[in-house]
C-alpha positions as CSV (number, residue, x, y, z in Angstrom):
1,X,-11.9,15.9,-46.9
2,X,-12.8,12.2,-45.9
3,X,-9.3,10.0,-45.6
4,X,-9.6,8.1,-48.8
5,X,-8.9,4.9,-46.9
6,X,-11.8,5.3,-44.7
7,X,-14.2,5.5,-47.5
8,X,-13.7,2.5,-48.9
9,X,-12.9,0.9,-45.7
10,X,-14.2,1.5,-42.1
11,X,-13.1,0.8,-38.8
12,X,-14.9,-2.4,-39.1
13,X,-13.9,-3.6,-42.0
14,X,-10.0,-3.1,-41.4
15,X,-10.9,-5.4,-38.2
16,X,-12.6,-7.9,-40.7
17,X,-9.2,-7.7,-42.9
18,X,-7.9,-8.4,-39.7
19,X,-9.2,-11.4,-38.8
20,X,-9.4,-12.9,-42.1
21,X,-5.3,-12.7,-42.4
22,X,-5.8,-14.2,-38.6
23,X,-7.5,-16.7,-39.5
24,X,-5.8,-17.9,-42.8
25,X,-2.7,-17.8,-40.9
26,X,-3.7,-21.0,-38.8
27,X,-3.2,-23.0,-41.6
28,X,0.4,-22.0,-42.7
29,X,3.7,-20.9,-41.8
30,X,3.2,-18.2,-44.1
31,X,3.2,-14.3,-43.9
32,X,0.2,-12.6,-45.6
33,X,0.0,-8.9,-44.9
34,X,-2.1,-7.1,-46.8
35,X,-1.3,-3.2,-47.0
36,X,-3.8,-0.1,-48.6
37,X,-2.8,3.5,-48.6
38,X,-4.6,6.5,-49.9
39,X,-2.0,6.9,-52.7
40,X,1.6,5.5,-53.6
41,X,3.0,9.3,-54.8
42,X,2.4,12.7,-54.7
43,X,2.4,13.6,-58.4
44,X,3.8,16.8,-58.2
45,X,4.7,17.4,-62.3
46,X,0.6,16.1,-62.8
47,X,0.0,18.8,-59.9
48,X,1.9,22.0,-61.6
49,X,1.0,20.8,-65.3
50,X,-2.9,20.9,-64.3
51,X,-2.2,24.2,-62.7
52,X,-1.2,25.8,-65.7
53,X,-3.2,23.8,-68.2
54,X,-6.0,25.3,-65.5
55,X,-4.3,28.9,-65.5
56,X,-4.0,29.1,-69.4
57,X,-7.4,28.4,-70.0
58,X,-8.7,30.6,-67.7
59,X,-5.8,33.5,-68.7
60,X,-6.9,33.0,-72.3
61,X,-10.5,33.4,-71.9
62,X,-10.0,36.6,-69.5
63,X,-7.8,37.9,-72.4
64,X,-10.5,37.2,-74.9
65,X,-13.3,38.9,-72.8
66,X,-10.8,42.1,-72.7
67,X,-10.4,42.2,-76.5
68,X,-13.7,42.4,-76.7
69,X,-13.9,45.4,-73.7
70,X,-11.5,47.0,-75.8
71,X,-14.1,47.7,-78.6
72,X,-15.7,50.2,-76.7
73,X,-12.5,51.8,-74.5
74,X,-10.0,51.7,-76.3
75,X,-6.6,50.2,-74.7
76,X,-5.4,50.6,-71.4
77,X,-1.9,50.2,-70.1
78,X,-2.7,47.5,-67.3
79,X,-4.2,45.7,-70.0
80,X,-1.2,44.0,-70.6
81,X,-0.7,42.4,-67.4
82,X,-4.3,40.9,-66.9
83,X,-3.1,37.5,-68.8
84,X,0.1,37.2,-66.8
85,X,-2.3,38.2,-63.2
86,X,-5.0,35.6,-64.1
87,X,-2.9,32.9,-64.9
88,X,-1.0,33.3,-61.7
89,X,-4.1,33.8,-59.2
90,X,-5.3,30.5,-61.6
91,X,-2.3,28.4,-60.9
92,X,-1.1,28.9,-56.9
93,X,-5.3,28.8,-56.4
94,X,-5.3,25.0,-58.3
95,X,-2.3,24.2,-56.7
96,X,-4.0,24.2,-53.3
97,X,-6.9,22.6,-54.5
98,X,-5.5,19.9,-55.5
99,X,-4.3,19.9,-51.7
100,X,-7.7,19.0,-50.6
101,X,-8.8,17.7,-54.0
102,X,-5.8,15.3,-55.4
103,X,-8.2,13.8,-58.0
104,X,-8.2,16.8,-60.1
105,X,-4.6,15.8,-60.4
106,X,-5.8,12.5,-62.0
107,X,-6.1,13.5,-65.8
108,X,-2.8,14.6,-66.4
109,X,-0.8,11.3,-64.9
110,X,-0.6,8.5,-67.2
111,X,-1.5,5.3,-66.4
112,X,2.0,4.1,-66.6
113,X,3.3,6.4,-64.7
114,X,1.0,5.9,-62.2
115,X,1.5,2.0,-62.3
116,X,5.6,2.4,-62.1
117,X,4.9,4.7,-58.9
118,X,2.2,2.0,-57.3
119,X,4.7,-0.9,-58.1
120,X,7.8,0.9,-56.5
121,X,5.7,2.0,-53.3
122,X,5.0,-1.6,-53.5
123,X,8.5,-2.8,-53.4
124,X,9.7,0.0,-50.6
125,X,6.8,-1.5,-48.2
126,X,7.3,-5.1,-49.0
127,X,11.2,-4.7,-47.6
128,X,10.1,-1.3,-45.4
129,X,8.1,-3.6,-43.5
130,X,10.2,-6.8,-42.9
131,X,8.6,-9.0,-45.9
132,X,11.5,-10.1,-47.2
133,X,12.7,-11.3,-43.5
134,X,10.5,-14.1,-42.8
135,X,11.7,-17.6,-41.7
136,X,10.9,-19.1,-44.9
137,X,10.9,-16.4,-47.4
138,X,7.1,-16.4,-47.7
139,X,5.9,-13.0,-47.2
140,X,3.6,-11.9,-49.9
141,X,2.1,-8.3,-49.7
142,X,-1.3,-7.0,-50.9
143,X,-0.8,-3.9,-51.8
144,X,-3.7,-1.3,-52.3
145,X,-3.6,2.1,-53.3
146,X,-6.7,4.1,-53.4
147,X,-5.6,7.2,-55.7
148,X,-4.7,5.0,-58.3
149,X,-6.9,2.4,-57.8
150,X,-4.2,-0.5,-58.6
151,X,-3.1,-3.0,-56.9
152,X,0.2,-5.0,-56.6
153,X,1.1,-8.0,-54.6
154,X,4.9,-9.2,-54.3
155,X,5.7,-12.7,-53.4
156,X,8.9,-13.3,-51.6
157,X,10.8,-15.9,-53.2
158,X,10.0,-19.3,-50.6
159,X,6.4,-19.3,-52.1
160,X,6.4,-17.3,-55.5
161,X,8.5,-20.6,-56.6
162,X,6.4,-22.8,-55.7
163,X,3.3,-20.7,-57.9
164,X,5.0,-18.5,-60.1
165,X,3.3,-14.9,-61.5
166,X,0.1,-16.0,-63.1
167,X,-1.1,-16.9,-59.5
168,X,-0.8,-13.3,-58.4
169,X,-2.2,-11.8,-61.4
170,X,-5.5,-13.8,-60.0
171,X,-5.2,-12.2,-56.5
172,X,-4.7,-8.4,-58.0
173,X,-8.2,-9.6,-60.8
174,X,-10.1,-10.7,-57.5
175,X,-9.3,-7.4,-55.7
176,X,-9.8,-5.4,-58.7
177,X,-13.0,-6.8,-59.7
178,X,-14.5,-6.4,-56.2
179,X,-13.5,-2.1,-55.9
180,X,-15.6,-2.2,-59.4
181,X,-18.6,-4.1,-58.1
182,X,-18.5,-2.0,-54.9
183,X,-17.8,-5.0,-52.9
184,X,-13.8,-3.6,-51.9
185,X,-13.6,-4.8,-48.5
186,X,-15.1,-8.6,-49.5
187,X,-13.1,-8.7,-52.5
188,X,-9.8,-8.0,-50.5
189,X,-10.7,-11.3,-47.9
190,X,-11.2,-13.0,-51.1
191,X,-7.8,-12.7,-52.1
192,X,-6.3,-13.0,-48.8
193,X,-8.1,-16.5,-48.7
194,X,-7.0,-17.0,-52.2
195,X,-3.2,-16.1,-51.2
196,X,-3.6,-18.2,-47.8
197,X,-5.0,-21.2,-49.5
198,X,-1.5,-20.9,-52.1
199,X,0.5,-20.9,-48.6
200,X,-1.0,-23.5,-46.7
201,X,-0.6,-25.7,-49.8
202,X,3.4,-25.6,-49.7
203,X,4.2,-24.1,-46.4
204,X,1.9,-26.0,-43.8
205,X,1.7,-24.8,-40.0
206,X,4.3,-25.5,-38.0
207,X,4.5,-26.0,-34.8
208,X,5.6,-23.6,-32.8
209,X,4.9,-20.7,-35.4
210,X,4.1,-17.5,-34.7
211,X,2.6,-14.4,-36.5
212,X,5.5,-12.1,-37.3
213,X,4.2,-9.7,-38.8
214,X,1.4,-6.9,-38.9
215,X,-2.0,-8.2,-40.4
216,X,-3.0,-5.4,-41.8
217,X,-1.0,-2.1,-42.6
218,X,-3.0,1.3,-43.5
219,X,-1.2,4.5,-44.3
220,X,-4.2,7.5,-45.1
C-alpha cells in the first residue's frame, strides 16, 4: 500500500513545503516547522472491536445458513463449533487487513478520540523535536496527520502571546479547507505564509539568525 504521506504529497511538493518555510523564514527570527505523518496512533481497541464486529456478523450469518442446512440433515456434532471457527478465521483475518488497510479501522474510533490522540502526538513532536527550545520561544508547529485528517498547530509561548488562539484556529481552517478542495499541498504554504506573516510581525529578523530547526518533518 502507497505511504499515505506520499499521496497527498510528493517528493516535490515536500521540497515546495520546503522552501516556503525557507523563505518565510527571511523575514523573522521565528521557527515555523511544519510536520505531517500518516497517522498520530495506532488504534488498537478500533482495530480488535472492528474485528469482531466483522467476525460476529460473518459468524452469525454462517450460523444462519447452517440452520437452514439443518432442515434437510438433521444435526451434526461439529455443528456446534462452526460459529466459534468463523468468527475466529473472521477476526485474526481483519486484524491483518487492517495492517495494510487501517481505514477500515476508521468507523469504529470516534472523532474525539481521534482528536485527543492527534492533539497529544501534537504535543510529543512539538517538545520531541526541540520547539519549545528556540531563542525566543517562538516555535509554532503545523501538525498534519493524514489518518485522521486533522490538524493541530501549537504555538510556543514568545508568539502565541503576542496573537492568542483564534489566530491558529485560522491556520488549522486554511489547511483544512485546502485537503477538502484537493488543493493539500497549496493550502499547507498558505498557512505557513499565514503563520510567517504572524512572526515577522512581532519577531523581525535578526541579524545574525539562523534556521534552527528542520523545515519540514515527515514520518510515513
Amino acid at each position: 500500500m502507497k505511504d499515505p504521506v506520499r499521496r497527498f504529497f510528493s517528493e516535490a511538493d515536500q521540497e515546495r513545503i520546503r522552501d516556503r518555510v525557507r523563505e518565510i523564514e527571511k523575514t523573522t527570527s521565528g521557527e515555523l516547522v511544519p510536520m505531517i505523518v500518516s497517522a498520530s496512533s495506532h488504534y488498537p481497541g478500533a482495530g480488535a472491536l472492528g474485528a469482531m464486529v466483522f467476525g460476529f456478523a460473518v459468524a452469525f450469518l454462517a450460523d444462519v445458513a447452517l440452520g437452514f442446512a439443518r432442515l434437510w440433515r438433521g444435526f451434526q456434532p461439529l455443528d456446534i463449533w462452526l460459529f466459534p471457527a468463523v468468527f475466529g478465521v473472521v477476526f485474526f483475518a481483519v486484524l491483518a487487513l487492517e495492517r495494510f488497510f487501517p481505514s477500515l479501522k476508521r468507523p469504529f474510533i470516534h472523532d474525539a478520540d481521534s482528536g485527543a490522540e492527534v492533539g497529544e502526538a501534537a504535543f510529543a513532536a512539538f517538545y520531541r523535536h526541540g520547539l519549545a527550545h528556540t531563542r525566543n520561544r517562538t516555535g509554532i508547529l503545523i501538525f498534519i496527520s493524514i489518518f485522521e485528517r486533522k490538524v493541530h498547530v501549537i504555538a510556543d509561548e514568545g508568539i502565541h502571546a503576542k496573537v492568542g488562539d483564534d489566530s491558529w484556529k485560522r491556520a488549522v481552517e486554511l489547511v483544512v479547507g485546502g485537503f477538502k478542495s484537493g488543493r493539500p499541498t497549496e493550502a499547507v504554504c498558505d498557512a505557513i505564509a499565514y503563520c510567517g506573516k504572524l512572526l515577522a510581525e512581532h519577531f523581525p529578523r535578526k541579524r545574525g539568525d539562523t534556521d534552527e530547526l528542520d523545515n519540514l518533518i515527515v514520518e510515513p
